[in-house]
PyMOL CGO cylinders between C-alpha atoms (Angstrom):
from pymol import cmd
from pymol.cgo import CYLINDER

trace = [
    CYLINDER, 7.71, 1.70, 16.13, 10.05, -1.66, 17.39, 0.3, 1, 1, 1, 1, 1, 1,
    CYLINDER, 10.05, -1.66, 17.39, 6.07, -3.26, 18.41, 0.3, 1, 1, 1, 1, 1, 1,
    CYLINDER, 6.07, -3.26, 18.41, 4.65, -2.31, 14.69, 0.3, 1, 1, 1, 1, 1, 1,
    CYLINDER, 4.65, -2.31, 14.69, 7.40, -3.70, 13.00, 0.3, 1, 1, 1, 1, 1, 1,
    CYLINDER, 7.40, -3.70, 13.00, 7.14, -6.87, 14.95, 0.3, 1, 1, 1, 1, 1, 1,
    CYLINDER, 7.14, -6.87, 14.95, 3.48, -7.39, 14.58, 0.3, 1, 1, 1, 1, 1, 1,
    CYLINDER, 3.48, -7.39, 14.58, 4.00, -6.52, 10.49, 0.3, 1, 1, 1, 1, 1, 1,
    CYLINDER, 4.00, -6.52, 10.49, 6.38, -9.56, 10.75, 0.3, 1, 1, 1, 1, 1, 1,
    CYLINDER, 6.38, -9.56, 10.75, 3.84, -11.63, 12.46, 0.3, 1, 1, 1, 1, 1, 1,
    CYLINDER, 3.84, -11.63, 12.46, 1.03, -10.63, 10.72, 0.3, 1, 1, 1, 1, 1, 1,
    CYLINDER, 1.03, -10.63, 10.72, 3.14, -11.28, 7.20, 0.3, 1, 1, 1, 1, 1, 1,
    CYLINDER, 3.14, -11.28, 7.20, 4.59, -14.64, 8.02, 0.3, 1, 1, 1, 1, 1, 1,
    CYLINDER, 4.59, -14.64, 8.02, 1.09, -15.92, 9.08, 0.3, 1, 1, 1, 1, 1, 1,
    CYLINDER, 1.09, -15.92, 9.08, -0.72, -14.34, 5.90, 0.3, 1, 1, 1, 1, 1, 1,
    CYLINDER, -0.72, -14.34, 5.90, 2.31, -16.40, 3.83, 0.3, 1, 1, 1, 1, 1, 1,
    CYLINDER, 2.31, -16.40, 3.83, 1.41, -19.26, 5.84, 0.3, 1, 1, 1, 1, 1, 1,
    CYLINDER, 1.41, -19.26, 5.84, -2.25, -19.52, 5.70, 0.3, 1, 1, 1, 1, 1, 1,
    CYLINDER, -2.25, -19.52, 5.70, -1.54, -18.97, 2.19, 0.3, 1, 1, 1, 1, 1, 1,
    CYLINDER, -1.54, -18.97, 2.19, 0.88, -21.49, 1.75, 0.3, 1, 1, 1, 1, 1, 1,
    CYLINDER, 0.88, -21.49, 1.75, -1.20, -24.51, 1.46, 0.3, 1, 1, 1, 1, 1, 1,
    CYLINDER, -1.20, -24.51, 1.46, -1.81, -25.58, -2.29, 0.3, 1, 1, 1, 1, 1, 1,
    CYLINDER, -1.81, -25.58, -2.29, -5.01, -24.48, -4.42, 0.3, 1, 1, 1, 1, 1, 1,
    CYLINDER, -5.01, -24.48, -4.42, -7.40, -26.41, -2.09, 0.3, 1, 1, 1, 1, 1, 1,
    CYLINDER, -7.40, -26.41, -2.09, -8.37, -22.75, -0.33, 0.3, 1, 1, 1, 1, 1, 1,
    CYLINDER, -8.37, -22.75, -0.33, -7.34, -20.55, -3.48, 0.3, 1, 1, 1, 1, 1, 1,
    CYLINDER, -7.34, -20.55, -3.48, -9.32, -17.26, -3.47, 0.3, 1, 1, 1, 1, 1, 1,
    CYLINDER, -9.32, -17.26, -3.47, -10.75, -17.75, 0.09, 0.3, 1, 1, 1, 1, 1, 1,
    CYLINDER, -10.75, -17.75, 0.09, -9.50, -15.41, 2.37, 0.3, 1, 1, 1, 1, 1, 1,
    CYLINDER, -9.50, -15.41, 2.37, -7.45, -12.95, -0.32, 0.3, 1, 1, 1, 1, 1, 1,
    CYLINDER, -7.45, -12.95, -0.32, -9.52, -9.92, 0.52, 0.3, 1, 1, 1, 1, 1, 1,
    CYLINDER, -9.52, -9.92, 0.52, -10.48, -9.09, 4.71, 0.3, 1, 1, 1, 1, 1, 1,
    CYLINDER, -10.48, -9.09, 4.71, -10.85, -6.22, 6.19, 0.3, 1, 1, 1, 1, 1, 1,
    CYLINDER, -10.85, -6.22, 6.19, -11.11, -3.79, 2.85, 0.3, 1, 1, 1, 1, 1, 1,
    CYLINDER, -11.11, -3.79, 2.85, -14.18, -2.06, 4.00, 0.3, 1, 1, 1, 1, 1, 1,
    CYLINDER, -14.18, -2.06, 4.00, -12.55, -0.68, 7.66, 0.3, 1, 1, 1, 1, 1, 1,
    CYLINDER, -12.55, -0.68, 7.66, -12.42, 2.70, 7.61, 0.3, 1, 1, 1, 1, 1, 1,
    CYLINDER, -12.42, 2.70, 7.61, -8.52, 2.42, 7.28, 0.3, 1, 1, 1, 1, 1, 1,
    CYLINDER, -8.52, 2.42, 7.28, -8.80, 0.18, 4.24, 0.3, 1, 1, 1, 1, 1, 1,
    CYLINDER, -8.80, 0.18, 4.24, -10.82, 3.54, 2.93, 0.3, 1, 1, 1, 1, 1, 1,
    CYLINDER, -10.82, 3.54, 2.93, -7.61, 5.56, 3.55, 0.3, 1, 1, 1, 1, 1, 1,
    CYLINDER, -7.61, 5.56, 3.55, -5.70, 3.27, 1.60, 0.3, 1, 1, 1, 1, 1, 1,
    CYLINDER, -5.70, 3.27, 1.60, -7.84, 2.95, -1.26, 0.3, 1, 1, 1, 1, 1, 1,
    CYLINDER, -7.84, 2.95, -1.26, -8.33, 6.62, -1.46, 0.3, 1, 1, 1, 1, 1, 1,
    CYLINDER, -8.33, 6.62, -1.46, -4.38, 6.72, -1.51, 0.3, 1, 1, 1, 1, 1, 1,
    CYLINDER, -4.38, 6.72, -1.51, -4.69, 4.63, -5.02, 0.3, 1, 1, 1, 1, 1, 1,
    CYLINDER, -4.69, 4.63, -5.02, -7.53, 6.41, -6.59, 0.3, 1, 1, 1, 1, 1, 1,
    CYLINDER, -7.53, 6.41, -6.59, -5.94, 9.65, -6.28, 0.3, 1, 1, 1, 1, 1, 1,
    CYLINDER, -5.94, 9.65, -6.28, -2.41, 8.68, -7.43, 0.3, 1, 1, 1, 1, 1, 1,
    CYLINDER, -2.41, 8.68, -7.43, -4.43, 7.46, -10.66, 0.3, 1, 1, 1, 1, 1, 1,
    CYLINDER, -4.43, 7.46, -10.66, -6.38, 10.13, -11.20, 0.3, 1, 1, 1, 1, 1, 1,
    CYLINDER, -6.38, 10.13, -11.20, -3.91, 12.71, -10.61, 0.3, 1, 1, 1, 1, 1, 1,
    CYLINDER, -3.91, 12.71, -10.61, -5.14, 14.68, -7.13, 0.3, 1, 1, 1, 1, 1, 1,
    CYLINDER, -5.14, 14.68, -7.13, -2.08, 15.70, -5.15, 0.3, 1, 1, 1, 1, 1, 1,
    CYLINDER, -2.08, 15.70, -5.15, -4.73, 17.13, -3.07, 0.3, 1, 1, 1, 1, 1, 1,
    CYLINDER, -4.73, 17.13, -3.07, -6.48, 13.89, -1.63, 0.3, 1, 1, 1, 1, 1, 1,
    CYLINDER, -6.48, 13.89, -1.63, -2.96, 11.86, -2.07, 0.3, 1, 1, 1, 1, 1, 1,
    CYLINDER, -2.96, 11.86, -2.07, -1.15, 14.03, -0.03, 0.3, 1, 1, 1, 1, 1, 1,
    CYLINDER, -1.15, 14.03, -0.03, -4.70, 13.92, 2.91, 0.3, 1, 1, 1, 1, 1, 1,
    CYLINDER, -4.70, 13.92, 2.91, -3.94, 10.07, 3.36, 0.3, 1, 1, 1, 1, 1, 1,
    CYLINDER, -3.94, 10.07, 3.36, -0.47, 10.68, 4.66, 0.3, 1, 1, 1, 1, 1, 1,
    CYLINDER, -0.47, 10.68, 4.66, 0.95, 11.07, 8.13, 0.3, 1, 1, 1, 1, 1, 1,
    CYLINDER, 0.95, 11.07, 8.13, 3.20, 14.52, 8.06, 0.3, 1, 1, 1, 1, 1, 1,
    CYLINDER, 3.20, 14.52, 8.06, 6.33, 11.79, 9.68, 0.3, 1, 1, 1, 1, 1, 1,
    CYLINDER, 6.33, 11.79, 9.68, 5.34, 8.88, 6.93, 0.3, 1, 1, 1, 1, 1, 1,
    CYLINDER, 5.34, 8.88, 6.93, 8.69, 6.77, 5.67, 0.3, 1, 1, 1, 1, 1, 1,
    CYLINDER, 8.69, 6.77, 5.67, 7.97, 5.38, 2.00, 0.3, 1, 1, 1, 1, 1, 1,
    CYLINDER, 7.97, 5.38, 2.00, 10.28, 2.60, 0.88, 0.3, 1, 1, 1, 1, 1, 1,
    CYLINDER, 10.28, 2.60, 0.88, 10.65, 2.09, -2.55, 0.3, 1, 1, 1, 1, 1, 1,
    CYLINDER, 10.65, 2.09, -2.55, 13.36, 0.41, -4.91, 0.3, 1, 1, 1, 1, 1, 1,
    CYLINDER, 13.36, 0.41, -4.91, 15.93, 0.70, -2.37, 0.3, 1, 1, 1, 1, 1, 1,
    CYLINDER, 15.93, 0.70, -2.37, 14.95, 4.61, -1.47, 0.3, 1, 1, 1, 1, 1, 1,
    CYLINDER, 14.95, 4.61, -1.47, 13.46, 5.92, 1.51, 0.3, 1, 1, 1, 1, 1, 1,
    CYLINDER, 13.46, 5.92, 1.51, 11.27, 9.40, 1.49, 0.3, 1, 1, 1, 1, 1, 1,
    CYLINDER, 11.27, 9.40, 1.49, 11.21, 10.55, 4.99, 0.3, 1, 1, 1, 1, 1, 1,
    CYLINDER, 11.21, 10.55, 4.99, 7.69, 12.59, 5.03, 0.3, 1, 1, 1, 1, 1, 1,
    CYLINDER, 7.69, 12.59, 5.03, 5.09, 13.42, 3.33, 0.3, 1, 1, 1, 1, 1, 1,
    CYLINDER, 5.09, 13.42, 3.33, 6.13, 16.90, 1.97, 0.3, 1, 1, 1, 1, 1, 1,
    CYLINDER, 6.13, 16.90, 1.97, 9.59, 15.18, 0.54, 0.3, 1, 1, 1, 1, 1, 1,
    CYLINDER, 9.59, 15.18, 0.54, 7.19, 12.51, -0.97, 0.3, 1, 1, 1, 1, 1, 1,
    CYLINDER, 7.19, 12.51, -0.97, 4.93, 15.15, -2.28, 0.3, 1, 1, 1, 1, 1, 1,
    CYLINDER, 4.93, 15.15, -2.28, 7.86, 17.27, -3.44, 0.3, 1, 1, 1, 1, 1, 1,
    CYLINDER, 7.86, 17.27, -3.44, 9.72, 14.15, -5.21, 0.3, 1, 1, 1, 1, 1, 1,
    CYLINDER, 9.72, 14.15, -5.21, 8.21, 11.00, -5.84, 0.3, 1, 1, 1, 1, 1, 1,
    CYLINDER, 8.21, 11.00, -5.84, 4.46, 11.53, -6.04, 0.3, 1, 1, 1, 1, 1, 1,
    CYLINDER, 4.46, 11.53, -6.04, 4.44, 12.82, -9.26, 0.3, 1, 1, 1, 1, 1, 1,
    CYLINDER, 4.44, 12.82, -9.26, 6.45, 10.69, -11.33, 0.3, 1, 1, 1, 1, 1, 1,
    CYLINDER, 6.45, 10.69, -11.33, 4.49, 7.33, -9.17, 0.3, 1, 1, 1, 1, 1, 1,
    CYLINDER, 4.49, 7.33, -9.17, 1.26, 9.61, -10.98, 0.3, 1, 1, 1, 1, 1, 1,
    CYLINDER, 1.26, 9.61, -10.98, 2.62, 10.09, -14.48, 0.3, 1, 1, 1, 1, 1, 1,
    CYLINDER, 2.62, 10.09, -14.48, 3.37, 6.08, -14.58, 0.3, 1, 1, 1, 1, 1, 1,
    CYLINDER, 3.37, 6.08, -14.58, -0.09, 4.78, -13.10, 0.3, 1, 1, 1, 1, 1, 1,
    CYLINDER, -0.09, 4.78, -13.10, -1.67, 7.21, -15.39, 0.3, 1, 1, 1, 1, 1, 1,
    CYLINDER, -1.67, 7.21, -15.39, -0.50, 4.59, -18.13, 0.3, 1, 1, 1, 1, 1, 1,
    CYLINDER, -0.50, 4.59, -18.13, -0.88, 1.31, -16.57, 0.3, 1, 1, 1, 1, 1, 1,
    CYLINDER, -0.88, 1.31, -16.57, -3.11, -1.12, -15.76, 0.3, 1, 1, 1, 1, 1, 1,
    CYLINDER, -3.11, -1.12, -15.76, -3.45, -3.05, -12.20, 0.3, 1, 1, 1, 1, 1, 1,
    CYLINDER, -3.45, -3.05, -12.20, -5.74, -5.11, -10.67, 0.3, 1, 1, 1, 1, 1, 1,
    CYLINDER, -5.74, -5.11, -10.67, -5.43, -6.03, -7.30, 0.3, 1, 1, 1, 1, 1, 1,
    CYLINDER, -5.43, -6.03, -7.30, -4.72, -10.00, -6.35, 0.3, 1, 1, 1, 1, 1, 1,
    CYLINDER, -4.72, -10.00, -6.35, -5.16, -9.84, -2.55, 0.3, 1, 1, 1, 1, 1, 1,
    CYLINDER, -5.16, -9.84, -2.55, -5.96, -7.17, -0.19, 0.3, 1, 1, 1, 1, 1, 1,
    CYLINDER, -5.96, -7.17, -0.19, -5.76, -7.70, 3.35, 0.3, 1, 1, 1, 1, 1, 1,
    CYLINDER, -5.76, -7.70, 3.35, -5.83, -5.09, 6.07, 0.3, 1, 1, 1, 1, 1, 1,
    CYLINDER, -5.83, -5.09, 6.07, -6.12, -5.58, 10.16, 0.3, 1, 1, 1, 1, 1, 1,
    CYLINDER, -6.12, -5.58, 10.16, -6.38, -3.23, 12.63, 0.3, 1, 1, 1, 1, 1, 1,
    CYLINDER, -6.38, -3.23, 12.63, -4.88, -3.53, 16.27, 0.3, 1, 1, 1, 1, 1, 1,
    CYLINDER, -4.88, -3.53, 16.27, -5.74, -1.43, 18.25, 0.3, 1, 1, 1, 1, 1, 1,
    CYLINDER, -5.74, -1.43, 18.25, -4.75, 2.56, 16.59, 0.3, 1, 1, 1, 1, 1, 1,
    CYLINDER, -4.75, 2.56, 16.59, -2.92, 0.96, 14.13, 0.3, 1, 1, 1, 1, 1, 1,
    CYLINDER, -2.92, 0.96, 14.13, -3.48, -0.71, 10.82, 0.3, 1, 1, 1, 1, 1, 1,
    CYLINDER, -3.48, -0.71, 10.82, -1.32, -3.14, 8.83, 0.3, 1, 1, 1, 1, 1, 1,
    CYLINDER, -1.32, -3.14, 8.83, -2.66, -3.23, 4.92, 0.3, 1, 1, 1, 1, 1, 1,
    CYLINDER, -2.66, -3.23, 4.92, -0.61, -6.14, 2.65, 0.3, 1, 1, 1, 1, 1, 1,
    CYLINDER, -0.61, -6.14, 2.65, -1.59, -6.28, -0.74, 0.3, 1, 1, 1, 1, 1, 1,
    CYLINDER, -1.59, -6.28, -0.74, -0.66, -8.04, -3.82, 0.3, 1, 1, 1, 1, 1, 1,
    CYLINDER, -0.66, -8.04, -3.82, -1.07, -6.34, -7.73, 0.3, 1, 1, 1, 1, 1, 1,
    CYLINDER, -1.07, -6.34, -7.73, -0.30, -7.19, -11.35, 0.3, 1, 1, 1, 1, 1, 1,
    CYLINDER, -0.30, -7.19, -11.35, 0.32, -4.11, -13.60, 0.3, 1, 1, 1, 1, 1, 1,
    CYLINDER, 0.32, -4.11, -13.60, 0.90, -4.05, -16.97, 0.3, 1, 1, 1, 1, 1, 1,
    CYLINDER, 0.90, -4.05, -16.97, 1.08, -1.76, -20.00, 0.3, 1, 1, 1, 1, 1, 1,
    CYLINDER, 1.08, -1.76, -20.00, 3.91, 0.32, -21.75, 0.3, 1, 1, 1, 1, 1, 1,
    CYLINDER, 3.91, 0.32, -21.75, 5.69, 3.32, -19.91, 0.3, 1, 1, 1, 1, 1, 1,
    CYLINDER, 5.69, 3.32, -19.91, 8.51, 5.65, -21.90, 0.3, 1, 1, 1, 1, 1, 1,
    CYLINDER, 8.51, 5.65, -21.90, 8.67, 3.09, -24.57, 0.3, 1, 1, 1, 1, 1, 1,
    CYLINDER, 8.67, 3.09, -24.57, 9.09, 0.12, -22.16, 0.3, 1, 1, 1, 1, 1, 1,
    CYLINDER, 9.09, 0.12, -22.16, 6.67, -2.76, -21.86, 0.3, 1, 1, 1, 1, 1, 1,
    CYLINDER, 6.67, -2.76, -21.86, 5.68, -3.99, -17.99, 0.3, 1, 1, 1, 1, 1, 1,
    CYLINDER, 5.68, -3.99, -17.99, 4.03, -6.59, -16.67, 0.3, 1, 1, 1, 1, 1, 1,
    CYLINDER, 4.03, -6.59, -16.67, 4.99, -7.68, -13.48, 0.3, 1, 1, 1, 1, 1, 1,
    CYLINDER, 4.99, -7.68, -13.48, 3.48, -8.43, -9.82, 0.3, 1, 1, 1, 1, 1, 1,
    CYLINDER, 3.48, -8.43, -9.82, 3.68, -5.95, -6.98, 0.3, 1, 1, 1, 1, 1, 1,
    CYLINDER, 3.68, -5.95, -6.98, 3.54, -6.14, -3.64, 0.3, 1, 1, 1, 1, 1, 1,
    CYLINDER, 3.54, -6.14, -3.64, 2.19, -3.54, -1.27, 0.3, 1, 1, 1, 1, 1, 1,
    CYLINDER, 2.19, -3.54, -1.27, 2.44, -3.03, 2.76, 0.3, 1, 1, 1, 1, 1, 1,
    CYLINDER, 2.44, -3.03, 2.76, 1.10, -0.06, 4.74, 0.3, 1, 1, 1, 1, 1, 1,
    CYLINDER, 1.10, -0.06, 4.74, 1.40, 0.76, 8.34, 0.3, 1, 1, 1, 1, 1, 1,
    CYLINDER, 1.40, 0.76, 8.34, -1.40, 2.90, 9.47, 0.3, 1, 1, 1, 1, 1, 1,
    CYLINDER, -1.40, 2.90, 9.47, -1.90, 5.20, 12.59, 0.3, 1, 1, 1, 1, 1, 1,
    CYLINDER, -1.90, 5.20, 12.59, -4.97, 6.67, 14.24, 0.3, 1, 1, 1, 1, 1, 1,
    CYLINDER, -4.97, 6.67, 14.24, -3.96, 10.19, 14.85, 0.3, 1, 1, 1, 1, 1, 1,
    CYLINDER, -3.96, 10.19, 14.85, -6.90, 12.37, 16.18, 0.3, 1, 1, 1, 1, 1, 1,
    CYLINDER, -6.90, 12.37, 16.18, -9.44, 10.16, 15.18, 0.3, 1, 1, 1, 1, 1, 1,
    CYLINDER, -9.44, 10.16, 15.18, -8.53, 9.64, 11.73, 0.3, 1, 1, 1, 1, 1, 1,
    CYLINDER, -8.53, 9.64, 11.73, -6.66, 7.01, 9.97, 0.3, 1, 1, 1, 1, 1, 1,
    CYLINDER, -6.66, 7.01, 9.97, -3.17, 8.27, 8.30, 0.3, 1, 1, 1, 1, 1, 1,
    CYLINDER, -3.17, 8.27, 8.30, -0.69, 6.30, 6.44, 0.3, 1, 1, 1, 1, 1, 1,
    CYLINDER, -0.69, 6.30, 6.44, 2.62, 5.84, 8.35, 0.3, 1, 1, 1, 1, 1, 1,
    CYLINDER, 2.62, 5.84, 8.35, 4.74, 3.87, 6.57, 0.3, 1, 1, 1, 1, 1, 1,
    CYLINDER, 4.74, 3.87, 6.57, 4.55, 2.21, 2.99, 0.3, 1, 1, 1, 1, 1, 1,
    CYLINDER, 4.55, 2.21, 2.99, 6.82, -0.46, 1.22, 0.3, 1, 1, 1, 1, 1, 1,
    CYLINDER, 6.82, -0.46, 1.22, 6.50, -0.61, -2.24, 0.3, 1, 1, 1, 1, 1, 1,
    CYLINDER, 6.50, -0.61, -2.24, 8.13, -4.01, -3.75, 0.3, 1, 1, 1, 1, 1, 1,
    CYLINDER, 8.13, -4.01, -3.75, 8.15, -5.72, -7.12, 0.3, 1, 1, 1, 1, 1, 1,
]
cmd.load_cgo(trace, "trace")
């Protein structure tokens, strides 16, 4: 786990830094690597926490996956399941987001995805509109990709 989290530090500071240089490149570049087969995971991740399936949600995950999410940590995917899922369901049922920047690369058996959102609409009374930020650490576990890790940030 030390060697993912390193290379999710590399591969963050350089996607920051290729970014980093004015509007002369804006758009180029925001979206690589979203039609691997572990980009597939993590989209199917999305579409089934808006539309509801626990089912295909809880497929995506690795049994071990650690989700970190306004200063909370869910230590698997049953606790996830169990806890979190359906309230993160309820509140995307709601809301609107479209995706800025999607970029996923794979090393090897794992995948790093790092994505940027804006959501808005009205949840429990309370308007939103805000910019998320999104970073999954993928694993290749008997041939299929499972999510390993996820940090949810806004």
């Amino acid at each position: 786990m030390k060697t993912i989290n390193i290379l999710l530090v590399l591969l963050i500071m350089f996607s920051f830094a290729a970014n980093a240089h004015g509007d002369k490149h804006k758009g180029k570049g925001l979206f690589k690597g979203i039609d691997t087969p572990a980009a597939k995971v993590v989209l199917a991740f999305h579409e089934a926490l808006e539309t509801g399936n626990k089912k295909q949600a809880r497929a995506q995950l690795a049994d071990d996956v650690t989700i970190y999410e306004g200063g909370r940590v869910e230590r698997s995917a049953d606790e996830y399941v169990h806890h979190h899922m359906l309230s993160d369901m309820k509140y995307l049922e709601v809301m609107k987001s479209k995706t800025l920047e999607h970029q996923v690369t794979i090393l090897g058996d794992t995948a790093i995805s790092a994505s940027r959102s804006h959501t808005q609409g009205t949840f429990k009374g309370k308007e939103r509109d805000y910019q998320g930020m999104e970073t999954m650490v993928l694993e290749k576990q008997n041939g299929e990709w499972k999510i390993k890790h996820i940090h949810w940030s806004n």
